[in-house]
N, C-alpha and C positions, 0 to 999 in steps of 0.2 A: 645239703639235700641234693639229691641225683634227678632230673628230671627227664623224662623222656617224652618228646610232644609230637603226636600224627597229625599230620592235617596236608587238605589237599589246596591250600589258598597260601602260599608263601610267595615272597619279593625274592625273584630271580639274583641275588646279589652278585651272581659270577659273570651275568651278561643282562644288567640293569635298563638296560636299551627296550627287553623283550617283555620288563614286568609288568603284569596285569592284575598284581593283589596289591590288596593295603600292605598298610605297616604295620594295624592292630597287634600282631601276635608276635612279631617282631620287637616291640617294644616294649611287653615281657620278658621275652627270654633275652635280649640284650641287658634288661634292668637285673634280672633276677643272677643272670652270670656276673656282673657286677658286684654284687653283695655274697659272692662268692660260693654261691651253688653252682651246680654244674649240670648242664643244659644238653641234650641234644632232639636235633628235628630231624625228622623224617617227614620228606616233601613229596605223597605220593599224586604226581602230578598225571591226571586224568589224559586218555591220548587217544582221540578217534583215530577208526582207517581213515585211510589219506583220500579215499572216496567223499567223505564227507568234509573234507576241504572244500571242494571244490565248490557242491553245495553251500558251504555257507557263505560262498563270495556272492552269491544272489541277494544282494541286499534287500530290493523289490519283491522278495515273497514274505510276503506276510504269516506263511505258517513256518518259515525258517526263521524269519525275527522273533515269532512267539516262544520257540525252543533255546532262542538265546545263546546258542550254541557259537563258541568263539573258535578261533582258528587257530590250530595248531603249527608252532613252527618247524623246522626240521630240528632244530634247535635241542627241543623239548623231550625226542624222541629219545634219546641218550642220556645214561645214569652220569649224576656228577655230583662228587666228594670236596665241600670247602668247607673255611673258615670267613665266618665276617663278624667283627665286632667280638670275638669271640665267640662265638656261639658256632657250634661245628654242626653243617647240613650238609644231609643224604638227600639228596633229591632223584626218585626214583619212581620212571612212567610204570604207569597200570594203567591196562589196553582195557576201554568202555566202549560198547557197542550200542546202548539203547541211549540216548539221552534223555537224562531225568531219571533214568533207572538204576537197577541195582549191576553190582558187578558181578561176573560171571564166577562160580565158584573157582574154578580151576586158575583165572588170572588172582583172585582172593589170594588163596593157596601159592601159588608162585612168588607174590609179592612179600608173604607171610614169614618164607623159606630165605628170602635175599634180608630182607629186614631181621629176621632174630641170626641168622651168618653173622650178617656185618654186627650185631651188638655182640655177640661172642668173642670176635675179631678187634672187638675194640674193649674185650672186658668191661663193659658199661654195665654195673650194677644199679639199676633206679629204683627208687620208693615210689615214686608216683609216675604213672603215666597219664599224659594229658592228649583227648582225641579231641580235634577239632572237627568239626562238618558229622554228621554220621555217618555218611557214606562215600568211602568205603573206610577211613579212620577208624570209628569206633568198634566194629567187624576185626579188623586184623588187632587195633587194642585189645580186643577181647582171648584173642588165640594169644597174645605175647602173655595177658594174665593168666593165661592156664599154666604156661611155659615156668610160671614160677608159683604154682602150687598157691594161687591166691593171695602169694605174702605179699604185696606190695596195694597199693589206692588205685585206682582205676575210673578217671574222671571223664567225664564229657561235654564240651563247648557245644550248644544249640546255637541255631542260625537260623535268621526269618525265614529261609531258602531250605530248612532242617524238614519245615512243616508241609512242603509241597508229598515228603514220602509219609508226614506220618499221615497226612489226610488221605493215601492212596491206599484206594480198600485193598489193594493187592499186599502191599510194603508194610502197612502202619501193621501186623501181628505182629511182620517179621522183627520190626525196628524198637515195638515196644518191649518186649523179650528182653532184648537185649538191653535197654536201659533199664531194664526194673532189676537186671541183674548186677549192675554195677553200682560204684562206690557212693556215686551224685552225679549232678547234671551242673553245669556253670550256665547261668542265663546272662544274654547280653542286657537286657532291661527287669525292671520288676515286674512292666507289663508283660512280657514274656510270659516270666514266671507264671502271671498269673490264668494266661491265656491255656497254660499248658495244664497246671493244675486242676482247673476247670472240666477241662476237657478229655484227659488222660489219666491221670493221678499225679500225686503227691508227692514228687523226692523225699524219702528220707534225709539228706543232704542237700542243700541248694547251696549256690553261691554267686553271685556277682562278677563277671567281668568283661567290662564298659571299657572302650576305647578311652585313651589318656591324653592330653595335652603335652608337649614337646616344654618344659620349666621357659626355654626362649622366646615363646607366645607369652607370658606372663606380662601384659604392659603395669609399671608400675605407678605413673601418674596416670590415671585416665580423661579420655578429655568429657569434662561437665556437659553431660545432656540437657539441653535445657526442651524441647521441642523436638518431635520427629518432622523433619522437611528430606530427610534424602533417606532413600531404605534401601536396602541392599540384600537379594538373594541369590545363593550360590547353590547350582544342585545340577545334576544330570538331569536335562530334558525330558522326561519321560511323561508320561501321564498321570500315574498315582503321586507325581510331586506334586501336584494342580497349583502349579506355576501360573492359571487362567485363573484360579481366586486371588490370587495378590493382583493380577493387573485389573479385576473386574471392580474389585476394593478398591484399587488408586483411580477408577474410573468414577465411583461414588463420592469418595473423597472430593476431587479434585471440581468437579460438579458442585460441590458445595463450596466451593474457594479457597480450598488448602494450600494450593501448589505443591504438593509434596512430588520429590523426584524418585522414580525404580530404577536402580543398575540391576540386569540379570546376569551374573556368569556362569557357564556352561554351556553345555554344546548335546545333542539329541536330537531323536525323531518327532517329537514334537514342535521343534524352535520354526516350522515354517507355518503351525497352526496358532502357535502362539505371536507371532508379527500378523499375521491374520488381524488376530483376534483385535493388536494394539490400531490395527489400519481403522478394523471398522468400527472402533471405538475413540477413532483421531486422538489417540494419547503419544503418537510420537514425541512431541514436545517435553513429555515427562518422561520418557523411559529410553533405556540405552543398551545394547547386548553387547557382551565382552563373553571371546571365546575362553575356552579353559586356561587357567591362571596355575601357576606355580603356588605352591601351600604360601610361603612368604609375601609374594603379593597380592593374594586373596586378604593377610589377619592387614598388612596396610590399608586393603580398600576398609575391612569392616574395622578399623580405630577411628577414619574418616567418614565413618557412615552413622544416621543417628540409630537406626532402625534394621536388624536380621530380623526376618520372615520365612521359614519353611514350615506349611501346614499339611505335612506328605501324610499318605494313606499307609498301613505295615512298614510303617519305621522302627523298626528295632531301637537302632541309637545311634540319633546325628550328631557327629563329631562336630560340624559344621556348627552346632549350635554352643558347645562350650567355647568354642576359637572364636565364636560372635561373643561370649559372655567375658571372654578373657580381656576385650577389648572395651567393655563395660555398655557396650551397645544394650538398646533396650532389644530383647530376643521374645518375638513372638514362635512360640511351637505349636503344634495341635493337640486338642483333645483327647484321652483313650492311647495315647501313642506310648514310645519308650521313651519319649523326651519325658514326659510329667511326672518320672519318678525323680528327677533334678531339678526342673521348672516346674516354681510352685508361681501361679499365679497369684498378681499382685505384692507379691515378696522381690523376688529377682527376674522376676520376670510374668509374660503374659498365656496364657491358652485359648484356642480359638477353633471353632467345630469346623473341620476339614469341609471344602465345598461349600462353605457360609461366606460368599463375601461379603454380605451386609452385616453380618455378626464381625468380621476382620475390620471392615472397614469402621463399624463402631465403636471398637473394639480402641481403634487408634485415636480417634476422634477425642475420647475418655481421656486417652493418655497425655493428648496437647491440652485437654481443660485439668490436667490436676497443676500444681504448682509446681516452682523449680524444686525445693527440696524435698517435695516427694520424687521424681523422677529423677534424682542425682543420689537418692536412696537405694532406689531398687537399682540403679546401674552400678552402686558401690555392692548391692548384697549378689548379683550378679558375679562381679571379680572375685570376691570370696568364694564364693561357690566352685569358681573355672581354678584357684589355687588351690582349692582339696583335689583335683581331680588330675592333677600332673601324672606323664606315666612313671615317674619315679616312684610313687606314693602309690598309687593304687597296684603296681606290682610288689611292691615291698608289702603293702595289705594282705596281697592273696598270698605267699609266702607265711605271713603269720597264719593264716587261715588254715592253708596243709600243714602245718606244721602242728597246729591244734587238733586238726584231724586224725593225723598220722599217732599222737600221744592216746588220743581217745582210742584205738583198734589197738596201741600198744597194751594198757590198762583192761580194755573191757573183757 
């Protein structure tokens, strides 16, 4: 199978130094060129005027940290043709002028014109095109589907960040249009999905695709939880983590005579509200900050930790919490979120209402009064769970899945 993937969040691999995306989709298309499909990305990498650099070194404005706007290197500005792991990327700027908006038709058009060049160029016949992000992805996937007379699937990866345009009275016509016209939508959770449902309508096609675990996280003795005494949360500082309900919880807790210890790692705008918060709650004694960690010496702290905790607000899907499960850590997530279509409470884990630390903290209290082999249960159905979701397996899934697809539009 021929695959062709748009999206504008890919790992710089020619100058690794500069990357500011996950791995997520990378480790698709590395698995799926393994199995012997054939892959290419198209990295259309978004590129302010170089006026709005300057801008966003103003870290202290509050209305430029709201826009979130990162900086562009010179780096960025220039088209570049590799290989990594095999998987062959185009990485190619398209000039955006509004942030958070749409792209301008004519840079659309431009970018449209270089992109179906170079597949002509490279005689890249594909069956499936896969858009990440909608905008501007899904827009120029749309013009490459025309380019071949409809014959081929035309897929689309949503993102929590997908919903800021469809909520936009201006954007959401434009954007709905166009998904109601394609193949399916790939949701990163099932809460997604159903958020979107709800709200918008119904894919004809839905499908799943959840960040994967790396098979070398797979710990295979895990160590016996008997008690949570040391918890451990890993997250960017921000506010919708409410990183302040785990510390207000071990503030409850600990008031009651747990001793239970907090490691937080991560680093953000909130890490000087949140020491704050531990001063005037004199919890130094139990909690400890460690700046950002390497992926390998984050899953070592959580093997030696009893206790993951992230109860974040529009989490799509924390990777963080399988890499806590792989380690057979007991894994609190929250409520309504994209973690609870994996963590089922009580089974492999726990659920807890975002901004409740009296519900968090009771929450654990329950967990130190059940016995050892209930809580070496759910840390064993835990590991189970983090070994279905390797990204060997769940890319070699979606593969069956287009491929079921692609037979259905052959047949119908």
């Amino acid at each position: 199978m021929n695959i062709l993937v748009l999206t504008t969040q890919y790992p710089t691999f020619d100058n690794i130094k500069k990357n500011k995306s996950t791995f997520f989709l990378h480790q698709y298309t590395r698995n799926w060129q393994k199995e012997g499909n054939k892959v290419l990305v198209i990295h259309t990498m978004p590129v302010y005027p170089k006026v709005f650099q300057n801008v966003v070194n103003l870290k202290k404005n509050k209305i430029i940290n709201k826009l979130n706007l990162y900086q562009n290197d010179s780096f960025f500005y220039k088209e570049s043709k590799y290989n990594y792991e095999s998987v062959e990327i185009f990485r190619l700027p398209i000039k955006k002028y509004i942030p958070h908006g749409a792209f301008f038709n004519k840079d659309i058009k431009d970018c449209f014109y270089k992109v179906n060049n170079y597949l002509k160029e490279k005689d890249f016949k594909y069956d499936i095109i896969l858009t990440d992000f909608l905008n501007p992805s899904l827009i120029i996937g749309k013009k490459l589907y025309k380019e071949t007379n409809n014959n081929v699937k035309l897929y689309s990866i949503l993102h929590a960040t997908d919903f800021s345009y469809l909520n936009n009275n201006f954007l959401r016509g434009y954007f709905i249009r166009n998904l109601k016209a394609i193949d399916g939508i790939g949701f990163r959770s099932e809460q997604q999905y159903k958020i979107f449902s709800n709200k918008y309508f119904t894919p004809a096609t839905n499908f799943l695709i959840t960040s994967g675990l790396p098979k070398k996280y797979l710990e295979e003795n895990i160590n016996p939880r008997k008690k949570i005494k040391k918890i451990i949360t890993v997250s960017r500082l921000i506010k919708r983590k409410n990183i302040d309900t785990i510390i207000q919880a071990l503030y409850h807790l600990n008031k009651n005579g747990e001793n239970i210890f907090l490691e937080i790692i991560g680093e953000g705008p909130e890490e000087n509200n949140l020491k704050s918060l531990i001063t005037k709650l004199d919890l130094w004694e139990y909690c400890a900050f460690i700046n950002k960690l390497p992926r390998d010496k984050i899953i070592e702290k959580m093997n030696k930790s009893d206790c993951f905790i992230l109860v974040s607000d529009r989490e799509t899907f924390g990777m963080t919490y399988v890499e806590a499960m792989s380690q057979g850590c007991i894994t609190i997530g929250s409520k309504g979120e994209g973690i609870d279509s994996v963590l089922i409470d009580g089974f492999n884990g726990f659920l807890s209402t975002t901004k409740d630390s009296k519900e968090l903290a009771s929450k654990i209290t329950t967990i130190n009064n059940m016995n050892k082999k209930e809580i070496l249960s759910i840390s064993y159905n835990a590991h189970e769970t983090a070994k279905k979701m390797t990204d060997e397996k769940l890319a070699s899934n979606l593969i069956e899945v287009f491929e079921g697809l692609i037979k259905s539009k052959l047949y119908s």
